[in-house]
C-alpha positions in Angstrom: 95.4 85.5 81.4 91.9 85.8 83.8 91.2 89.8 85.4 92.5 88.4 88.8 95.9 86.8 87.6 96.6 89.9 85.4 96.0 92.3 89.1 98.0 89.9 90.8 100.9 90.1 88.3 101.6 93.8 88.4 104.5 92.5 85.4 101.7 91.7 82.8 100.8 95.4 82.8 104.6 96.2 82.5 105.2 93.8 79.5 101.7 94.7 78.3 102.7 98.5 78.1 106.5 97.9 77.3 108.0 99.2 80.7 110.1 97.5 83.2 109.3 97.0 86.7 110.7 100.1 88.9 114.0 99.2 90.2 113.5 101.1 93.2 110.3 102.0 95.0 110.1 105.0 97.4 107.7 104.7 99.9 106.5 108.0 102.4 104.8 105.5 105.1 101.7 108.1 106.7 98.9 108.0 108.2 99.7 105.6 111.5 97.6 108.4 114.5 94.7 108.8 112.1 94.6 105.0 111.5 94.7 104.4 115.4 92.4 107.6 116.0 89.8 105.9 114.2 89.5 102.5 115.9 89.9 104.5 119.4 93.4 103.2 120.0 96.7 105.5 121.0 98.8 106.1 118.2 101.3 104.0 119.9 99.6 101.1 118.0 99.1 102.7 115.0 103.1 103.1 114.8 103.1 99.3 115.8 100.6 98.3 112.8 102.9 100.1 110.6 106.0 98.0 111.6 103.8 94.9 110.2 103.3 97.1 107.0 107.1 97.6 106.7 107.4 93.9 107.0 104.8 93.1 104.5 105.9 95.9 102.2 109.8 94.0 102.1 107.9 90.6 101.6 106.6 91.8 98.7 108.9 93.7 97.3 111.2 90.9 97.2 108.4 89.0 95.6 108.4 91.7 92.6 111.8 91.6 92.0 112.1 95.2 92.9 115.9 95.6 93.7 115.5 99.1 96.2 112.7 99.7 98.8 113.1 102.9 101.0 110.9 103.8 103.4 110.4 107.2 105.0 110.8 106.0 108.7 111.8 109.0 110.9 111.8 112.4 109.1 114.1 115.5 111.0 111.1 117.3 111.7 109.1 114.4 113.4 111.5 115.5 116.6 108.8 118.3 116.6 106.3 115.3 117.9 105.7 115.1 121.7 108.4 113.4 123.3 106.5 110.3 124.7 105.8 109.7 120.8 109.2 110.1 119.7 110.6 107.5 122.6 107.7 105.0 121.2 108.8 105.8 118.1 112.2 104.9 118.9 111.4 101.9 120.6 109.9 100.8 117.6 112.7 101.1 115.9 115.2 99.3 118.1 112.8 96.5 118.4 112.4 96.2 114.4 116.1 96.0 113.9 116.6 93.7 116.8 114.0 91.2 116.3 114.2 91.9 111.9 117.6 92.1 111.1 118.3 88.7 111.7 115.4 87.8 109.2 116.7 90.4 106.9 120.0 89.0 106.6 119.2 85.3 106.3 116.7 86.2 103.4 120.0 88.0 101.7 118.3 91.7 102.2 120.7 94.7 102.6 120.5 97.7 104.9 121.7 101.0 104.3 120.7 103.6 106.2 120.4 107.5 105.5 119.8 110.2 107.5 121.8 112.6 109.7 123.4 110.0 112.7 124.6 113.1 114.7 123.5 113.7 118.0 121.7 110.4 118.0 121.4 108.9 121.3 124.3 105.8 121.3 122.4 102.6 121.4 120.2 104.1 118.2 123.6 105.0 116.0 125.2 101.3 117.6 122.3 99.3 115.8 121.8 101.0 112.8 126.0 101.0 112.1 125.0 97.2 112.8 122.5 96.6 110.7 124.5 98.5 107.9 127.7 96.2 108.4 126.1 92.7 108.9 124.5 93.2 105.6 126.9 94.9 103.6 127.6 91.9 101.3 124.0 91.1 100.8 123.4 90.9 97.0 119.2 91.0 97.4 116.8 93.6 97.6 118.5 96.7 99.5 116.2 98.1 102.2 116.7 101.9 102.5 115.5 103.0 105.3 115.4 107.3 105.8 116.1 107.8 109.7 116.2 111.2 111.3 116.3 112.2 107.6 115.3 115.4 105.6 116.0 116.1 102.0 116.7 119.6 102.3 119.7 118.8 104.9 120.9 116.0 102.8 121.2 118.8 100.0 123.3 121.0 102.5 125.6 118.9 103.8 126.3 117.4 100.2 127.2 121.0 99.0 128.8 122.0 102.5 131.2 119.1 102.0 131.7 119.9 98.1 132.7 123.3 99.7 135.1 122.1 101.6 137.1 120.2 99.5 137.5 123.6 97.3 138.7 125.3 100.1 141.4 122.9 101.0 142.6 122.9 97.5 141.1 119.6 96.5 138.3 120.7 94.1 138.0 122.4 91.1 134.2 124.8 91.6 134.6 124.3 87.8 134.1 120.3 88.1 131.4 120.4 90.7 128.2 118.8 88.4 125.4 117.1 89.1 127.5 113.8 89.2 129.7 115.1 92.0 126.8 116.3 93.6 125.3 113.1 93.9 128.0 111.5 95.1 128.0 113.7 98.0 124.7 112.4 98.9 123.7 109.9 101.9 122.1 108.0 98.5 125.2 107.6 96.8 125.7 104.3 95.1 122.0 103.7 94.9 119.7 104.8 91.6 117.1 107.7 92.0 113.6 106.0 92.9 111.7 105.3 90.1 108.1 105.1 91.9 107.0 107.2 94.7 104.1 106.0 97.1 102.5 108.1 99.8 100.0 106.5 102.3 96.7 108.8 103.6 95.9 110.8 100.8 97.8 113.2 101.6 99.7 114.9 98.5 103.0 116.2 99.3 106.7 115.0 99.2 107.1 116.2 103.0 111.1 116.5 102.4 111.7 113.0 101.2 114.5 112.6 98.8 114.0 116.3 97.7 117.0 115.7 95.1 116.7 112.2 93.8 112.8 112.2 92.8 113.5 115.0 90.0 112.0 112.0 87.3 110.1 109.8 90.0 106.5 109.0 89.1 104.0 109.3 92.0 100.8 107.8 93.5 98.9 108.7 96.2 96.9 106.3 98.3 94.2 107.1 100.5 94.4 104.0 102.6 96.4 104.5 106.1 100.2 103.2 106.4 98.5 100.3 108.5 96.5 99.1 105.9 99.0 99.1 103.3 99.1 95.4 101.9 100.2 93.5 99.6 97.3 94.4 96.9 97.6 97.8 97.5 101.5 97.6 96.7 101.1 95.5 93.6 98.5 97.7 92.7 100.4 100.3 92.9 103.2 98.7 90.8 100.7 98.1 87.9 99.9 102.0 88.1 103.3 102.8 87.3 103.5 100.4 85.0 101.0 101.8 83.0 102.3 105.4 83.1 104.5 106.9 80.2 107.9 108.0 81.0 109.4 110.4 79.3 112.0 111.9 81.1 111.3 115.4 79.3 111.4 113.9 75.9 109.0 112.2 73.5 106.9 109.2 74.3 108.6 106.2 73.8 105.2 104.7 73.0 104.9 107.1 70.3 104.5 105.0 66.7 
């Protein structure tokens, strides 16, 4: 196989190294205002260019045969941002699932959603319930995406409904375990990510699936959200690829 096929099959360097593709890629999407503060453009447009990265980033996952995509789309500190952001930033999203979703489903994509829906306004909780029940059956690639969303809070109200079952009688303290705790979480049903990408070179999880990247490999980009294509994806996957999990025991490549 030539040098270009081999980076353009991110697979080789998984058969090549005796790993599997990651089931489920993780993606922390930054770097949208810097991206639009260097071309002189409001960050309006960055958050636009990023949409198109979102879209590109499902293409391809598809293409890979990666089963999970989620993508860190509105965190619960991002309310912090001025509030002409945050209604852009909302727009943005009612415009994606209105003019995607249709896409999505035809193409046999799921949506689940995670994040804390209360005190959303109406029309926002209305289309993502939407976009969760006209895909629900969809057996393809499941699109996660992490709305109004914090990992911490996720944590809190797993264990603050865990607490309440023991007080009305229904739980054991004894039986609460790590499986129970994970069941309590907005990502139940779906496996812990497997690679984590973050966009801009910055180097921090930022409160993104605090619990379920325990094991996750990571890789840092310094490209902007805006720029991230499909190259820098499948490059990405052939990182990973490379890597050797462990998992805290001995190499399996060891021998």
């Amino acid at each position: 196989m030539s040098g270009e096929a081999k980076r353009m099959d991110p697979g080789f360097a998984c058969r090549e190294a005796g790993e599997g593709m990651p089931a489920h890629v993780a993606i922390i999407m930054d770097g949208n205002g810097r991206w639009a503060a260097q071309r002189g453009l409001p960050r309006f447009e960055g958050h636009r260019r990023g949409v198109e990265a979102i879209r590109q980033a499902v293409r391809t996952a598809g293409a890979l045969g990666i089963r999970y995509l989620t993508v860190y789309s509105f965190s619960a500190e991002n309310w912090r941002r001025p509030a002409e952001e945050v209604s852009d930033l909302m727009g943005l999203l009612k415009r994606f699932v209105r003019h995607d979703l249709a896409e999505l489903h035809a193409n046999n994509i799921r949506v689940r959603i995670i994040g804390e829906r209360e005190g959303l306004a109406s029309d926002i909780r209305l289309l993502l319930d939407e976009a969760e029940q006209l895909t629900r059956s969809n057996t393809g690639l499941t699109l996660v995406i992490a709305f109004n969303y914090g990992g911490r809070q996720e944590i809190v109200s797993a264990v603050r409904a865990l607490a309440l079952r023991v007080k009305e009688g229904g739980l054991d303290p004894a039986e609460i375990d790590m499986d129970k705790i994970e069941a309590a979480l907005d990502t139940h049903g779906i496996p812990d990510p497997d690679l984590v990408i973050r966009t801009s070179g910055e180097q921090r999880v930022s409160n993104f699936l605090t619990w379920q990247t325990a094991y996750s490999e990571f890789i840092f980009l310094p490209c902007y959200w805006p720029d991230f294509d499909e190259a820098a994806f499948r490059s990405a996957v052939d990182e990973y690829c490379r890597r050797d999990r462990r998992f805290g025991g001995l190499s399996v490549r060891a021998g």
